[in-house]
C-alpha distance (Angstrom), angle and dihedral (degrees) to the residues before:
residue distance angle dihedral
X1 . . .
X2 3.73 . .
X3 3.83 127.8 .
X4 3.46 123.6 -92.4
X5 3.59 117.7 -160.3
X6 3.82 104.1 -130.4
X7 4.19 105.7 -116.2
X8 3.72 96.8 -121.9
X9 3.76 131.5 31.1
X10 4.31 115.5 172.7
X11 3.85 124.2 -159.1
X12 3.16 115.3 -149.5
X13 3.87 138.3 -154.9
X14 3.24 152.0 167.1
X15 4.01 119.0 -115.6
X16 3.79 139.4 141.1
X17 3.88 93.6 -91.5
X18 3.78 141.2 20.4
X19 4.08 104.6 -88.0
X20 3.93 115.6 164.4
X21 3.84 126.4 -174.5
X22 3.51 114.8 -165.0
X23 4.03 117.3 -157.5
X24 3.61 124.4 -159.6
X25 4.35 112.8 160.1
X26 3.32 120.8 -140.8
X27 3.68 86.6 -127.9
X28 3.48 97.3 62.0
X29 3.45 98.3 52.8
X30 3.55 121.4 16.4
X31 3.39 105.1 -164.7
X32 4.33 121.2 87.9
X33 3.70 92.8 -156.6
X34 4.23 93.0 52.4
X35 3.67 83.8 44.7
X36 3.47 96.9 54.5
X37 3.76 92.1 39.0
X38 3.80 88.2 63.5
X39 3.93 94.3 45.3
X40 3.68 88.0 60.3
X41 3.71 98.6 43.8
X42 3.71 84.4 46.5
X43 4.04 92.8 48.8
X44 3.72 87.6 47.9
X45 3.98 93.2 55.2
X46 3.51 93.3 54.2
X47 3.38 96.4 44.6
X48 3.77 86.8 67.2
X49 3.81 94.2 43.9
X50 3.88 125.0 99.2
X51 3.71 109.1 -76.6
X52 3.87 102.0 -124.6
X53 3.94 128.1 151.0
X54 3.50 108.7 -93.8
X55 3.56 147.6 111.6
X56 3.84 116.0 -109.2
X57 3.98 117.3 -162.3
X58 4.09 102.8 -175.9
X59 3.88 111.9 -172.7
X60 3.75 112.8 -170.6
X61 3.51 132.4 -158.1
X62 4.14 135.0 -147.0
X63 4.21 81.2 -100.3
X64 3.36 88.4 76.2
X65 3.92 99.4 62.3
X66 3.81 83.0 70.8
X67 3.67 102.3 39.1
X68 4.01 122.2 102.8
X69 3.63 114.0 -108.1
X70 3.87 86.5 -126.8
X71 3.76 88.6 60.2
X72 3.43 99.7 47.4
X73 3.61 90.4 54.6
X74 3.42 97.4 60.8
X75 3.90 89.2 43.0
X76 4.38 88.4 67.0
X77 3.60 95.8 32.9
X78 3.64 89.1 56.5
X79 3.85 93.5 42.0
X80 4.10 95.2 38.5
X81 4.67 89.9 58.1
């Protein structure tokens, strides 16, 4: 069974106010409009989430293209408490 590269991981840490970086390659996934597409999602996720002060690196994988917005939701709220 090969690896699959899981399609969200979060950094956390702590800091005087809420930052968040979100990294998508270009390698990855090719495509500026699916990137973007995920940055928004992504944006719109944390919007929702607890504000607390941190800073948030979120690197995202081609898995994600294909994941349900529902799912990845869970995946950063799980990783961000």
């Amino acid at each position: 069974m090969a690896y699959q590269k899981p399609p969200v991981v979060v950094q956390k840490k702590k800091a005087e106010s809420l930052s968040f970086y979100i990294s998508i390659p270009k390698k990855e996934i090719k495509n500026a409009i699916d990137r973007n597409k995920l940055k928004r999602r992504i944006r719109v996720i944390l919007q929702n989430l607890d504000k607390k002060p941190c800073t948030i690196k979120i690197f995202v994988s081609q898995a994600a293209l294909h994941t349900p917005f529902s799912q990845l939701q869970d995946i950063i709220k799980a990783q961000y408490d």
